[in-house]
N, C-alpha and C positions, 0 to 999 in steps of 0.2 A: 688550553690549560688555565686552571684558574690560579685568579693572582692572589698571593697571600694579604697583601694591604689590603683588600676587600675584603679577604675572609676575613682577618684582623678586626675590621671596622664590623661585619656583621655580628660577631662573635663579640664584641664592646657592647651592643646594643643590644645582645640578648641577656649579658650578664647586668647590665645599669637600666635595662626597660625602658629605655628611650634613645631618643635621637641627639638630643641635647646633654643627657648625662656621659655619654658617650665619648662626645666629643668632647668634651670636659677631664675623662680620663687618658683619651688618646692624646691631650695638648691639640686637636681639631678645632676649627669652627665645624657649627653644626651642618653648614652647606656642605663643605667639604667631604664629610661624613655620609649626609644623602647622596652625594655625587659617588661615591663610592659602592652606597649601596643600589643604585639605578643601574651602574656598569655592572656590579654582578647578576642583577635581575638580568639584564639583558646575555650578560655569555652564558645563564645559565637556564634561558625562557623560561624562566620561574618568577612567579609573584613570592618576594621574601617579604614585605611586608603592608597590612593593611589597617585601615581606618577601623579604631571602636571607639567610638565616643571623638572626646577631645584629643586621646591619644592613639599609642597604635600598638600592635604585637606582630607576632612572628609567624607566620604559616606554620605549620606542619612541614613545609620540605624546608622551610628558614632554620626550625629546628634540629632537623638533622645534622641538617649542612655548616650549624654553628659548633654543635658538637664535633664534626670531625674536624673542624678548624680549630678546635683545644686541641685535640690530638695534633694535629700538624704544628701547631707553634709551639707547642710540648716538644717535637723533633728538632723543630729550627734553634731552639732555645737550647738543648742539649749541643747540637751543633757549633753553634756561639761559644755558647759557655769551654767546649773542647779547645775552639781557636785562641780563643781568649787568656785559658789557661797556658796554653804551650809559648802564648808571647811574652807571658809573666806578667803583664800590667795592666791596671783595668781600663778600657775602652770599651768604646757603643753608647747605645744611650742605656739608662738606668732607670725605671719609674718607679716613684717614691711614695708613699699613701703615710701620713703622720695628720694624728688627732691634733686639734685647733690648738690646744697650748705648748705642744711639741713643737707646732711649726712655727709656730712664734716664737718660743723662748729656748728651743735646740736646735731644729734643722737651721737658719740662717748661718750661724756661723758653722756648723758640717758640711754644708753647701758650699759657703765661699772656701773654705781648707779644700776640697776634695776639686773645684775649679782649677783653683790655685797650683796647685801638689800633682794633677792627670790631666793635660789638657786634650787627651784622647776620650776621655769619660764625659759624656752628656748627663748629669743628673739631674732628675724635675721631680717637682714638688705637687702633690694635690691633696687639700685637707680635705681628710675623710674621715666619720666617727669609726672608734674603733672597733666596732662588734661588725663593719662592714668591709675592714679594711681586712680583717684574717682571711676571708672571702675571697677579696679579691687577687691575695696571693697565691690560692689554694687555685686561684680558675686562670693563672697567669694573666690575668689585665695588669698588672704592679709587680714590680722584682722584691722590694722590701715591703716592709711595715711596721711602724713604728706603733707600737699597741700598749696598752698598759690593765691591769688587772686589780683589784685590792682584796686582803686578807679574806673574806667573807664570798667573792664570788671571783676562782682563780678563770686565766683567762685560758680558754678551749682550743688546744694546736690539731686540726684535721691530721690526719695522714697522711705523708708527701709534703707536710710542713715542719721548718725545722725554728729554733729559736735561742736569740741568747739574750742574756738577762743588760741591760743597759744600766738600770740604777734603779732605786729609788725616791722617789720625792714624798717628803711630808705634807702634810693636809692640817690647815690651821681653824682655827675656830672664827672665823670675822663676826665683830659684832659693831652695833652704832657705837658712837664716843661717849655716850650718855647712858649708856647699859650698865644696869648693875651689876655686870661680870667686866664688864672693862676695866678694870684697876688689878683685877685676879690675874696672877701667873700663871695658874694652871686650874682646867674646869672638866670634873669627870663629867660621862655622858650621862650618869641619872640625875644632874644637875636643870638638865635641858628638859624637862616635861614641860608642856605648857608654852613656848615658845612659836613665834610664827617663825617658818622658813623660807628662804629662798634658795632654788634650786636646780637645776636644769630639769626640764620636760621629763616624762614618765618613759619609760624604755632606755633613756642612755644610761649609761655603766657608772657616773656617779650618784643620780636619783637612785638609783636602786640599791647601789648600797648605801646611802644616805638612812631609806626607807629599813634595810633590813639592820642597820647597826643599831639604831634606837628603837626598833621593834624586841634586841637581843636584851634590853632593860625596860620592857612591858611601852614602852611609851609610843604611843600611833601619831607619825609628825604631823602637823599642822601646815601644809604646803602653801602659804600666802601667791606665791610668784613666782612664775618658772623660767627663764632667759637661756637660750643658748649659750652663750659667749659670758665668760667668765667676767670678762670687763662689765659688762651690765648687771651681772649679780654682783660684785664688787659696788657700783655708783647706787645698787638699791639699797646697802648696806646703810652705806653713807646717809642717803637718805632717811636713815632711820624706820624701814619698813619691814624689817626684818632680822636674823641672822643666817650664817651662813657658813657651811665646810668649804673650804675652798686648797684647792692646793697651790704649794709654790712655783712650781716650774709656769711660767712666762704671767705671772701674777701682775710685774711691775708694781712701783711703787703705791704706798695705798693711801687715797686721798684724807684729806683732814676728819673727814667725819666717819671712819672707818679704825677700828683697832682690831689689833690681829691677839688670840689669846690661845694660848696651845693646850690642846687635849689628853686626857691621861684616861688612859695610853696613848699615845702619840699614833696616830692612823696614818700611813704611807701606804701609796699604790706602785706597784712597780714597772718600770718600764719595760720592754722588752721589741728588738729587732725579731722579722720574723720574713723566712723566707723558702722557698722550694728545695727538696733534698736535690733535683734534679740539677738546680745549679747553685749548691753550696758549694763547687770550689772554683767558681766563677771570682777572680784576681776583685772586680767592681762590688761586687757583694760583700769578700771578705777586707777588704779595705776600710767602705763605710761603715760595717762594723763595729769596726779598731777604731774611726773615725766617732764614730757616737758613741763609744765607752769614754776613749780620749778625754771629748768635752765636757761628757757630764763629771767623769772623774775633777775637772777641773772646776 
């Protein structure tokens, strides 16, 4: 009989394309992981996977065999979710997928309440950006997902996902201390032609609507500098290299050489919890929840 923790782990590594991302979402080391997947090579005399290049992919019968493994933890998972429901309280563990400034500046205190308040409940945390994280709820490697969308590009729920709205956070205008918009209350966006930018990378979900809200006033941004991590485009602000949209949620304080000036209209993205219909009435899911409206409400 084959064991489900190995399909588990095969079926991690055909949704994340590696060995290492894998175990990343499963909370594994990546030995672990391969150990997992050597015992299934072995009960099942099949090569599941092999060497291209520097990394590796999945056979043909790896393929399959991952496939039916959604299927099967789709069954175990409704199974759970029935147990779970009939005890009224959430327990198990819980896998969490929340974009970088969520998990900074919402999930810590969600996590510690939901510690505190279920001590049947495992919940874990992995940042993941959010056009990857709907994904990963749709192919069951994560129970929730903490996602967010803005006015111009809303955010895409597959089928067999369901979703409730958390909040929204506004999006402020950062500029250096020394900018001649720093003294201003309020600055519309056909103000901004001709300015350098700083921004996160091309493909994430604030570059793009970055790119397409000043394109909706003729103006083609000028992308100076692109940073993952909000803190970094924050210190280049400072630095005086640039300006920059940035939102409030886990923003932290803004250092001396950075001023915040708000946009007219006011640009907010909204959050949004996102999870399987299969176990929407899983006690753990509908908790955290109530759990992340709670704090943002707060």
């Amino acid at each position: 009989m084959l064991d489900l923790a190995r399909l588990r782990a095969l079926h991690a590594v055909s949704v994340h394309g590696s060995v290492a991302a894998a175990a990343t979402a499963l909370g594994y080391t990546p030995s672990a992981v391969s150990q997992q997947i050597t015992k299934l090579e072995r009960e099942t005399r099949t090569t599941l996977l092999e060497r291209r290049g520097r990394g590796i992919a999945l056979t043909e019968e790896a393929l399959q065999l991952a496939s039916t493994a959604q299927e099967l933890l789709a069954i175990v998972e409704r199974a759970e979710t029935s147990l779970e429901e009939q005890r009224g309280r959430p327990a198990g563990r819980l896998a969490i997928a929340a974009f970088a400034s969520a998990a900074r500046g919402l999930l810590p205190g969600v996590l510690a309440q939901l510690a505190a308040e279920h001590s049947a409940l495992d919940a874990r945390l992995t940042e993941v950006d959010p056009h990857l994280s709907i994904g990963l709820v749709a192919q069951g490697v994560v129970d929730l997902a903490v996602a967010h969308d803005w006015d111009i590009a809303p955010l895409p729920t597959p089928e067999g996902v369901e979703q409730a709205v958390i909040g929204d956070d506004p999006c402020d205008l950062l500029v250096p201390a020394g900018h001649p918009l720093a003294g201003r209350t309020a600055v519309r966006r056909e103000e901004l032609a001709g300015e350098r930018w700083i921004c996160q990378p091309p493909g994430r979900v604030c570059h793009d609507w970055l790119v397409r809200t000043l394109r909706t006033v003729g103006d083609e941004p000028d992308i100076a500098h692109t940073a993952e991590e909000n803190e970094t485009i924050v210190a280049l602000v400072a630095a005086g290299l640039g300006i920059a949209a940035v939102p409030r949620l886990g923003r932290g304080p803004l250092p001396g050489g950075a001023v915040a000036v708000q946009l007219d209209p006011l640009p907010v993205r909204r959050l949004y919890a996102l999870w399987r219909t299969g176990a929407a009435r899983r006690p753990a899911i509908t908790e955290t929840v109530r759990t992340l409206q709670a704090h943002w409400a707060r």
